[in-house]
TINULO-621958 format. One record per residue (C-alpha): residue in three letters; x, y, z. Coordinates in steps of 0.25 Angstrom, whole numbers, padded with zeros to 4 digits, always signed. Example, Ala and Ser with C-alpha at 12.3 -4.5 7.8 and 13.67 -1.06 7.14 Angstrom:
// residues 2
ALA+0049-0018+0031;SER+0055-0004+0029;
//
This chain:
// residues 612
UNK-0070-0110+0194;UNK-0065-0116+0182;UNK-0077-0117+0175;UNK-0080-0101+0178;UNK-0067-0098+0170;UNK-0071-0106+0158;UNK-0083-0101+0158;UNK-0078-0086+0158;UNK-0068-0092+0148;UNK-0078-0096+0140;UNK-0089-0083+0141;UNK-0076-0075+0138;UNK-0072-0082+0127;UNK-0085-0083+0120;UNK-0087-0068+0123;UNK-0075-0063+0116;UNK-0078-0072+0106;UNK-0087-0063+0099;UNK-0078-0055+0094;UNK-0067-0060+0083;UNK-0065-0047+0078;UNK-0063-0033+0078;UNK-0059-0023+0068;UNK-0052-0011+0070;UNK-0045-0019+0082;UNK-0045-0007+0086;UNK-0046+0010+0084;UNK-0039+0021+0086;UNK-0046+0033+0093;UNK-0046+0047+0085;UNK-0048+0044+0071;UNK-0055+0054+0062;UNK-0066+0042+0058;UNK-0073+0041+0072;UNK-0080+0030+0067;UNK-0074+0016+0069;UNK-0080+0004+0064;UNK-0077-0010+0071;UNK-0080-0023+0066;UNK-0084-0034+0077;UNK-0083-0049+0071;UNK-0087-0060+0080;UNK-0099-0071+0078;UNK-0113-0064+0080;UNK-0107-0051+0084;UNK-0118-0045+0078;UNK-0126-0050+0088;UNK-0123-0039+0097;UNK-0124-0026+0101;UNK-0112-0018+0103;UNK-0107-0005+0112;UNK-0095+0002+0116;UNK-0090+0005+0128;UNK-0084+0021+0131;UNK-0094+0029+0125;UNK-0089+0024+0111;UNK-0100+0025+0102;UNK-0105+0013+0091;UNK-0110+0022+0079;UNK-0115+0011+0072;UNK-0116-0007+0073;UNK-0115-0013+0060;UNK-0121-0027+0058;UNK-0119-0034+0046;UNK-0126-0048+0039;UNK-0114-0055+0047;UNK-0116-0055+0064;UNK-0102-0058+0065;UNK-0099-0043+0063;UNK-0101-0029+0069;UNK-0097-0015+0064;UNK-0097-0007+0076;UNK-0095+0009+0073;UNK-0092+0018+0084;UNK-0087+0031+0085;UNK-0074+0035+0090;UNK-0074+0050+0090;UNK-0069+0058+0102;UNK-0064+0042+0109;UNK-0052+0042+0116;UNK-0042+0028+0114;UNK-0048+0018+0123;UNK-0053+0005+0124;UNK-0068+0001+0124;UNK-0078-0008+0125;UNK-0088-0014+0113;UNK-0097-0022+0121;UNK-0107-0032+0112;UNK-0120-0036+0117;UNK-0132-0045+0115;UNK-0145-0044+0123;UNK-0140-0033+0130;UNK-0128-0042+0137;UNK-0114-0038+0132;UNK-0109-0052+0127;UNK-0094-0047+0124;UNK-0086-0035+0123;UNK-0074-0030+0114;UNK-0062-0018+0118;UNK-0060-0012+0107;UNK-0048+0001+0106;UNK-0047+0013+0101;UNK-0033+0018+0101;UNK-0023+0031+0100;UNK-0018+0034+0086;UNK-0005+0037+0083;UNK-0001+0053+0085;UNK-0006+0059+0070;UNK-0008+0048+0065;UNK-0021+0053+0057;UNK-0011+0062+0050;UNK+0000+0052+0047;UNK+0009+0053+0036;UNK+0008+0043+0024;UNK+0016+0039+0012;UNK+0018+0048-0001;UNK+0029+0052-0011;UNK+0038+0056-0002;UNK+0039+0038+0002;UNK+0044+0027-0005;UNK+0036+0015-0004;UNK+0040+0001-0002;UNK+0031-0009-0004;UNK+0035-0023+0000;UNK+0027-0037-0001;UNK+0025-0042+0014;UNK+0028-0054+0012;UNK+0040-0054+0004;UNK+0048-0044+0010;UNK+0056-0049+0023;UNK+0053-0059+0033;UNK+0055-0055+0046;UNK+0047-0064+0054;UNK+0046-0079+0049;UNK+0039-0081+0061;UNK+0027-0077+0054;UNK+0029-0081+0040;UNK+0016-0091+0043;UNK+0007-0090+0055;UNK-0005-0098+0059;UNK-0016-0089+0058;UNK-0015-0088+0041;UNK-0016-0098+0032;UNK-0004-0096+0023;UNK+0010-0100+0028;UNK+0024-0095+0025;UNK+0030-0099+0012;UNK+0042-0091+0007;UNK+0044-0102-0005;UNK+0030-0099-0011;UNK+0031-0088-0019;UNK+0016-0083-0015;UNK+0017-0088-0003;UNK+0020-0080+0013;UNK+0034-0079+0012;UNK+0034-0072+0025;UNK+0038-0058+0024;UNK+0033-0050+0036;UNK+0033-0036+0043;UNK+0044-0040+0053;UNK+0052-0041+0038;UNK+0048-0027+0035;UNK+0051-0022+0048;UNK+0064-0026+0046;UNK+0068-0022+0033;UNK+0062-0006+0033;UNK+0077-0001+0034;UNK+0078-0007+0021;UNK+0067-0001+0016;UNK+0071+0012+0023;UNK+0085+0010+0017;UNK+0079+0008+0002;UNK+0071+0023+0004;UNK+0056+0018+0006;UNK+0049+0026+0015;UNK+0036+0016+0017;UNK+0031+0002+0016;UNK+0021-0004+0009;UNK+0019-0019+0013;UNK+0009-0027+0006;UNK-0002-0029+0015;UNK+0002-0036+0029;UNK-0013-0040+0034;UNK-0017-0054+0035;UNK-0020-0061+0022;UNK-0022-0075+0025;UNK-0026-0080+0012;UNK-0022-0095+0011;UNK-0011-0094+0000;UNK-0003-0081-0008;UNK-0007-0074+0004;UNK+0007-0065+0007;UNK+0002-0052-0001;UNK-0009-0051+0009;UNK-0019-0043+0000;UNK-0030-0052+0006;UNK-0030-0049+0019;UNK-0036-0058+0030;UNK-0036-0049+0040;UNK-0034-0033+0039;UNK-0032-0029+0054;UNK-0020-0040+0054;UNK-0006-0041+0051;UNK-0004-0054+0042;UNK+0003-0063+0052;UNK+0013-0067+0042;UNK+0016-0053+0041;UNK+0017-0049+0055;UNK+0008-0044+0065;UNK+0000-0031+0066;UNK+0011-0025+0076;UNK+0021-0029+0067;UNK+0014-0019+0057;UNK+0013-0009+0066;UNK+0029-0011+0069;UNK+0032-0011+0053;UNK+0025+0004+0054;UNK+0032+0008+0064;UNK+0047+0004+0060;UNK+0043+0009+0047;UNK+0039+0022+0054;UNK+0053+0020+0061;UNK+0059+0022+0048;UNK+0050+0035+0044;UNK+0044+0027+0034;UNK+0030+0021+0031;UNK+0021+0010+0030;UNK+0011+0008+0020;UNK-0001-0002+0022;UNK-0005-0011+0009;UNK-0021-0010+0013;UNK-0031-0019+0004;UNK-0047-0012+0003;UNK-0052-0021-0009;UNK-0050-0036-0002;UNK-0047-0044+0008;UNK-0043-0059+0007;UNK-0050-0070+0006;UNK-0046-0075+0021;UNK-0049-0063+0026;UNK-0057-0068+0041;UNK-0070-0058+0036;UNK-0070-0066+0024;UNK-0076-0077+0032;UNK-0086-0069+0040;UNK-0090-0057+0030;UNK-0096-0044+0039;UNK-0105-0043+0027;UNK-0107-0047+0014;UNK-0104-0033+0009;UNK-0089-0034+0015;UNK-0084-0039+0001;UNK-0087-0038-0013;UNK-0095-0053-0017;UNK-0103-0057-0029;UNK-0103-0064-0020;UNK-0091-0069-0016;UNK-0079-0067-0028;UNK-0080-0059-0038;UNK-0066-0054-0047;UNK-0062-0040-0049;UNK-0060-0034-0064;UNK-0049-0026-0061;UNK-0055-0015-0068;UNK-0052-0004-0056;UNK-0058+0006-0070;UNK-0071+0002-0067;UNK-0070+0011-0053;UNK-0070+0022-0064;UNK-0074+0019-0077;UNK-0087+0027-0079;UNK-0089+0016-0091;UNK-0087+0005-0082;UNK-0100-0006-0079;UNK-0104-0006-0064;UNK-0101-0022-0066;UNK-0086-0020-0069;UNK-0085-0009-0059;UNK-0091-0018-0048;UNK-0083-0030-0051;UNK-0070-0020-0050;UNK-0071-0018-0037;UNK-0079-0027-0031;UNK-0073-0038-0037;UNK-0062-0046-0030;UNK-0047-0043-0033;UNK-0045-0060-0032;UNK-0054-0070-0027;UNK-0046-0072-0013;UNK-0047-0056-0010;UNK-0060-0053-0006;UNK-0066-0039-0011;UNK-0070-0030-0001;UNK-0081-0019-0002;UNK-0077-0006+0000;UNK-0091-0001-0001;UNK-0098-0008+0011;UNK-0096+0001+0023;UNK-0091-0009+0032;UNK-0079-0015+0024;UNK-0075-0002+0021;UNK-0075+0002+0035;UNK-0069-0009+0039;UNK-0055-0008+0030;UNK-0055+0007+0033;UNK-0054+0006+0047;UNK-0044-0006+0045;UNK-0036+0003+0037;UNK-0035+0013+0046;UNK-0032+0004+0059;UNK-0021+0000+0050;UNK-0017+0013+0049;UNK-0018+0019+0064;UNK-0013+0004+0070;UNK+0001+0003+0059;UNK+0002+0016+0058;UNK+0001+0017+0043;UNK+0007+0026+0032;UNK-0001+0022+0021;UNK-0009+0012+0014;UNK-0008+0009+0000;UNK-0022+0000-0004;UNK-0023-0012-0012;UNK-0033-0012-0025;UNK-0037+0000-0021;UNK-0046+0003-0034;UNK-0053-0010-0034;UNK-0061-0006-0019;UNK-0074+0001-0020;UNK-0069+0014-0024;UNK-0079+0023-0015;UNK-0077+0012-0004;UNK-0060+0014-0006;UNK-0062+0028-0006;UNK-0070+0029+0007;UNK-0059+0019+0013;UNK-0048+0029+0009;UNK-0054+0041+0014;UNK-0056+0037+0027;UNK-0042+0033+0030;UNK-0037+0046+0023;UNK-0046+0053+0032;UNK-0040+0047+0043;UNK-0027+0048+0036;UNK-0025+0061+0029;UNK-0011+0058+0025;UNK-0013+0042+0023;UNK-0008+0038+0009;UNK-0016+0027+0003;UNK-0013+0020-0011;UNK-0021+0013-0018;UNK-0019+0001-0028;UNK-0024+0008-0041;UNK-0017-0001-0051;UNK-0023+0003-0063;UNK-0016+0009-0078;UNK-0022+0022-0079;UNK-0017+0034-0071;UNK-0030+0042-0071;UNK-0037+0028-0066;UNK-0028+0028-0056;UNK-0027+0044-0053;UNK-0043+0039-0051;UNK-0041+0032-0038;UNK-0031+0044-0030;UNK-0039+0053-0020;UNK-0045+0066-0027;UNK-0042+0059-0040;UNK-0050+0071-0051;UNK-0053+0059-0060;UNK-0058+0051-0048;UNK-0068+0064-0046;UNK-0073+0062-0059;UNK-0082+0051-0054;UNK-0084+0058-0040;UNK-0073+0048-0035;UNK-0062+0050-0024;UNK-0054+0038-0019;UNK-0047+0048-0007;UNK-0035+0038-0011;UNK-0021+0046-0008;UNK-0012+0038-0018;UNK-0013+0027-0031;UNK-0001+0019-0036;UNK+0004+0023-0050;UNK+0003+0011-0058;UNK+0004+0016-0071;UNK+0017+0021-0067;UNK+0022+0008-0062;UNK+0016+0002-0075;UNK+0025+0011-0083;UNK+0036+0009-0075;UNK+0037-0007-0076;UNK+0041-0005-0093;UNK+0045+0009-0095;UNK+0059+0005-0093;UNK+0060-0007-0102;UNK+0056+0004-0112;UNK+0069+0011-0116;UNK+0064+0021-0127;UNK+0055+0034-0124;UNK+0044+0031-0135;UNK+0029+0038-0134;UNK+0026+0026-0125;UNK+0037+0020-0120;UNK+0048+0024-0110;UNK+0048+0033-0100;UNK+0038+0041-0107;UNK+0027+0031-0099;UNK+0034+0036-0086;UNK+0031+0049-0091;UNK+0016+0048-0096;UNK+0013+0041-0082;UNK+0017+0055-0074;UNK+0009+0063-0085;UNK-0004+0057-0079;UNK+0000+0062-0064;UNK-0012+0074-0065;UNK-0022+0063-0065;UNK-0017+0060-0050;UNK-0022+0069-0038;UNK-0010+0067-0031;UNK+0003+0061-0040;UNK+0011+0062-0029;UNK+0002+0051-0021;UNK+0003+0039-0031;UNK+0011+0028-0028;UNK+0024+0025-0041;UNK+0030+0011-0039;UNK+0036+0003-0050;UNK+0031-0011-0043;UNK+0024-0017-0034;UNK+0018-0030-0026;UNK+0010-0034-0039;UNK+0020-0029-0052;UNK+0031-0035-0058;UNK+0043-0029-0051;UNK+0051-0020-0058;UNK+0065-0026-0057;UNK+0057-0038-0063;UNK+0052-0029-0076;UNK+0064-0023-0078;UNK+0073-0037-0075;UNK+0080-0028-0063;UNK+0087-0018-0072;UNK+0093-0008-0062;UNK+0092+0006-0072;UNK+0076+0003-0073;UNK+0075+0000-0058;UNK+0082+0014-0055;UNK+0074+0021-0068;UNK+0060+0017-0061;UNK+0064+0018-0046;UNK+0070+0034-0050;UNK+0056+0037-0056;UNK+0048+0030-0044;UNK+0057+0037-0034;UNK+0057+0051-0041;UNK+0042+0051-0046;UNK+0028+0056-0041;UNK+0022+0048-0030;UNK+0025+0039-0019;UNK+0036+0027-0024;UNK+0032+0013-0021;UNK+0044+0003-0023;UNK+0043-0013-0021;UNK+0051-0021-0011;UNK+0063-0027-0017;UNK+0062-0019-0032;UNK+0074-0011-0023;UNK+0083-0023-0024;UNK+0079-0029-0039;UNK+0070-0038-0034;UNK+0061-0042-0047;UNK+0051-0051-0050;UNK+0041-0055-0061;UNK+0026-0057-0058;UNK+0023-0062-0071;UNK+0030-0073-0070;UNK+0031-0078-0057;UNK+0018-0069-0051;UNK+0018-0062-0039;UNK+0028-0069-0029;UNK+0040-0062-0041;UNK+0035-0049-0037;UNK+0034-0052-0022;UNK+0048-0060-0018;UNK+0053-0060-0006;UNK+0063-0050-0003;UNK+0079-0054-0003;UNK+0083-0053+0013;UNK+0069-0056+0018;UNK+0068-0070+0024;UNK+0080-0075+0030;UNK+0089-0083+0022;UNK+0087-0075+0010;UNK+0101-0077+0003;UNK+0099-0062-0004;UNK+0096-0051+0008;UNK+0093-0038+0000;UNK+0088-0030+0012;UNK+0103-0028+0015;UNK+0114-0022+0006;UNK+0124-0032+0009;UNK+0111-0043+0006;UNK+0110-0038-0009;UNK+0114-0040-0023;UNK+0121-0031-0030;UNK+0108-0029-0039;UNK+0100-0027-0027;UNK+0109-0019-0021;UNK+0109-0008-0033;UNK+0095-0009-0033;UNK+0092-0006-0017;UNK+0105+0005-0018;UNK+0098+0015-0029;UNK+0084+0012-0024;UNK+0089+0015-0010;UNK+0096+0027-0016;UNK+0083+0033-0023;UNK+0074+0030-0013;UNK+0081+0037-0002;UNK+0085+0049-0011;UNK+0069+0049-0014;UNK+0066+0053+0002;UNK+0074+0065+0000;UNK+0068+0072-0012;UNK+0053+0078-0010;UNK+0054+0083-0024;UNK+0053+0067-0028;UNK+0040+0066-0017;UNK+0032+0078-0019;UNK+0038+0086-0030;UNK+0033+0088-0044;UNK+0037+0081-0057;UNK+0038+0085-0070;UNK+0043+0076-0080;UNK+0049+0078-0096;UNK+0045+0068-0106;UNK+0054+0058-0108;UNK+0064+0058-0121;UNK+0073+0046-0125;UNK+0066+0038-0113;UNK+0072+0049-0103;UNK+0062+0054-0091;UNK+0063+0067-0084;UNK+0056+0073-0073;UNK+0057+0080-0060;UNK+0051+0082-0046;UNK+0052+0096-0041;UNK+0048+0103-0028;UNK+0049+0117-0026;UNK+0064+0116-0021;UNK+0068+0102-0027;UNK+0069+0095-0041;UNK+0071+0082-0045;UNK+0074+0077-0059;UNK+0074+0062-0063;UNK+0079+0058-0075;UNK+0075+0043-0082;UNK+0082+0037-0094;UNK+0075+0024-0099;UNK+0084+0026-0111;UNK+0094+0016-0113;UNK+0104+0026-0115;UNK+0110+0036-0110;UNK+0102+0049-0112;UNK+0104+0064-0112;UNK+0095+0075-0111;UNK+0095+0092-0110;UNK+0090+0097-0096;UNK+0086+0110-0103;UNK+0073+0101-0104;UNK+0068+0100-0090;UNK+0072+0115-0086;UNK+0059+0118-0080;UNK+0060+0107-0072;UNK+0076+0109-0068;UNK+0075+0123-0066;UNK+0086+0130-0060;UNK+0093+0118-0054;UNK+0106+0114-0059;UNK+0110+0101-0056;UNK+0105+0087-0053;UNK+0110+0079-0042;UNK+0107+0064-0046;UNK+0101+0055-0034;UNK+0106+0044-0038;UNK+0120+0048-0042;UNK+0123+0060-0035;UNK+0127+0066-0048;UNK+0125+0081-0052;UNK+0120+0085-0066;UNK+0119+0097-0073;UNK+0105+0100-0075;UNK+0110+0112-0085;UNK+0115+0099-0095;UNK+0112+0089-0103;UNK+0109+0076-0092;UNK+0114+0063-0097;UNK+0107+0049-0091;UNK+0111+0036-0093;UNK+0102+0026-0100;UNK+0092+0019-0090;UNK+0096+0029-0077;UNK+0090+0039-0072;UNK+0094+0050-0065;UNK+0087+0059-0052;UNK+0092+0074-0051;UNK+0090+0081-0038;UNK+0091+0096-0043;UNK+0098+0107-0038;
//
């Protein structure tokens, strides 16, 4: 009898066996793409033939140069949510069998709401904002172990840390979260950013788990606010499990093996550009240990669309916002973003356009009129505005109004908003994960913090603010390299002498920085004008910015002084903007003005005027 167990032990074992892999895990019946794609990996799968079980038809069985993989399309239209069989035979004998799932959506969840101007965005580095589970700040499975007292080393900052901390980001006025990407990265060393992702249907166990993510959603869904997915098309990592076992040559971009990126995201453009440079662009790899994947082979492609959308249907997403968006291969990046907007007609995606020239970046948003030029549409909702963060990191060390200096720049950036399809779907941030921080540039001066965080609130587009600029927290890149700009945050980690999560925790200094930005942020949910309404703005005299946001039935007028002294102005100016109002109502003071006389403004200050 014994031996009869150990044998069946033994057939059983060597029959699931065959299978090490399959991705989606699982689906989700009703889907507007009927077609589902499911990659099988297991040593000589290919060896087999494959059906389904429940009428479900295979459309198509894709082989590849490596027998360790299948691609198995079936169709999924008019299915039901059910279990079924995918039987695998050789020589007509069935040698294993697989259940897979096809389960219930969420109610609407094809028309979800995403992100937009109406939110305010904040971006936190996973692994350096709270630690609340140090259980897990080093697990067996990855290489890299927790270590706070490295600077790029896992400092242990995790998804329990966030969950526990959202009442303070509700508290400070965000709306959603953006955390830096939270799937595995198991690279050997600097691996806490997690842009090289080891496995991108897993939570980095560092991190948390894949329910945890799915409770981060939820809580935050709790709080009527939003989670936004950090996504990466153009690489993986190095450690990544396929890297050992490609599906196909053709899977990444090889030369073979490494070859460096230019950089020169033009080249995706620039009619005069050699194919040579082009191809080197985006097919070149970002940095040796980042693999570059090629958008334009059918099966990668395929592979990280679905992935992104199971992401989606299983978290229960709000958004994504896309890593070097513009170094993927531009008609493959394109297909990758239709698809899930199809799916998702309301999903906001932004993509990582970091270049110095609005009409190249106005290039890369969907319907984009210079994109159409060259026949191109990248059906991408939203871009980041880096030429504004660029201006906004010296224009107010810059306290005369010349022709090129002060807050003319802010102006001149806003004069190029035609070149947009949609202004109102670009991101505006003064920092983020790779910058210098901004209380860093501007050595923590509090009249520059609230001069730059009045115009990010009061602005066209969707605000994005950086974890722990809300308290002061600095740091400078230069000197010290990324760890500056990525510290840990004051109250995360138990035993932390400085607890700035909590009022009676903080300094003074970071007290009056969390108080006006909680301020702002809040009165910001109020005012649609500030989301969806117009601007118009005047140009600036003696350093002195004026503009306004309007609707239909609500007017908002900002006023910015990056004069040293005090200024005064006539409204008699901006009569077609103040109309018939007659007074001003400052957010931040509570003060009326009298919009029929002269306005007065403290050097430095700035004032926001409801008008009524």
């Amino acid at each position: 009898m014994k031996k009869i167990i150990f044998l069946f032990f033994f057939i059983s074992t060597s029959i699931f066996a065959q299978i090490d892999r399959v991705e989606p895990p699982f689906w989700y019946a009703g889907m507007h793409n009927p077609e589902l794609q499911i990659m099988f990996y297991g040593k000589n799968i290919a060896q087999n033939e494959v059906t389904a079980s429940n009428a479900i038809v295979i459309k198509e069985v894709q082989k590849t140069e490596n027998p360790n993989y299948l691609f198995v399309t079936i169709d999924t239209k008019n299915t039901t949510t059910q279990d079924f069989i995918f039987s695998f035979s050789k020589n007509k004998k069935v040698v294993f069998t697989k259940k897979y799932s096809l389960k219930q959506r969420r109610e609407n969840s094809a028309s979800r709401k995403s992100y937009d101007a109406s939110d305010l965005i904040y971006l936190v580095m996973s692994d350096r904002f709270a630690n609340g589970n140090p259980k897990n700040d080093s697990d067996k499975s990855v290489f890299e172990k927790g270590n706070r007292a490295l600077p790029g080393g896992r400092h242990g900052g995790d998804i329990a840390g966030m969950i526990q901390h959202l009442d303070y980001i509700k508290e400070l006025g965000a709306t959603a979260l953006w955390p830096t990407p939270l799937c595995e990265d198991n690279d050997k060393t600097y691996s806490y950013h997690t842009y090289g992702q080891s496995d991108v249907y897993k939570i980095d166990p560092r991190f948390g788990t894949n329910e945890e993510y799915v409770q981060l959603s939820a809580e935050l869904h709790k709080r009527d606010m939003k989670l936004i997915m950090d996504y990466v098309t153009n690489h993986w990592g190095a450690e990544h499990w396929m890297m050992k076992d490609l599906p196909t040559y053709e899977w990444l971009h090889q030369f073979p093996g490494y070859a460096q990126t230019n950089y020169k995201m033009s080249t995706q453009f620039d009619t005069n550009a050699s194919q040579i440079d082009a191809k080197m662009c985006m097919d070149g790899w970002f940095v040796k240990s980042m693999p570059d994947l090629n958008q334009s082979n059918p099966l990668l492609l395929n592979y990280i669309t679905q992935n992104a959308i199971w992401w989606i249907e299983y978290a229960n997403l709000d958004g994504f916002r896309v890593d070097t968006y513009s170094y993927c291969d531009k008609k493959g990046i394109a297909k990758w973003t239709k698809a899930i907007t199809d799916e998702y007609p309301n999903f906001n995606i932004v993509g990582e356009v970091w270049m110095h020239e609005q009409a190249q970046m106005a290039y890369w948003q969907k319907d984009s009129k210079i994109a159409a030029i060259e026949n191109y549409n990248s059906y991408l909702p939203s871009v980041m505005d880096f030429t504004l963060m660029e201006t906004l990191a010296k224009v107010f060390n810059e306290d005369d109004n010349t022709w090129n200096a002060g807050m003319v720049n802010v102006y001149n950036n806003f004069t190029n908003d035609f070149l947009y399809p949609n202004i109102n779907s670009i991101m505006t941030f003064v920092e983020n994960h790779d910058t210098n921080r901004f209380n860093e540039i501007y050595k923590n001066d509090f009249s520059k913090y609230k001069m730059a965080m009045t115009l990010l609130a009061t602005v066209r587009g969707i605000p994005q603010i950086y974890y722990g600029s809300e308290i002061g927290m600095s740091g400078n890149k230069d000197k010290d390299g990324d760890a500056a700009i990525r510290q840990d945050f004051p109250g995360g980690w138990a035993g932390d002498k400085n607890d700035a999560f909590t009022k009676t925790g903080r300094t003074p200094e970071q007290q009056q920085f969390f108080d006006f930005s909680s301020q702002l942020f809040n009165w910001r949910k109020t005012n649609d004008a500030v989301h969806f309404g117009k601007m118009k703005h005047y140009i600036p005299e003696k350093n002195v910015y004026v503009y306004f946001r309007y609707t239909d039935s609500k007017s908002v007028m900002v006023v910015i002084n990056n004069n040293k002294e005090t200024q005064t102005f006539k409204t008699s100016r901006f009569q077609e903007s103040i109309l018939n109002y007659k007074t001003g109502i400052d957010v931040l003071s509570g003060k009326s003005i009298d919009l029929k006389s002269d306005i007065t403004i403290e050097g430095k200050s700035v004032l926001i005027l409801e008008l009524k």
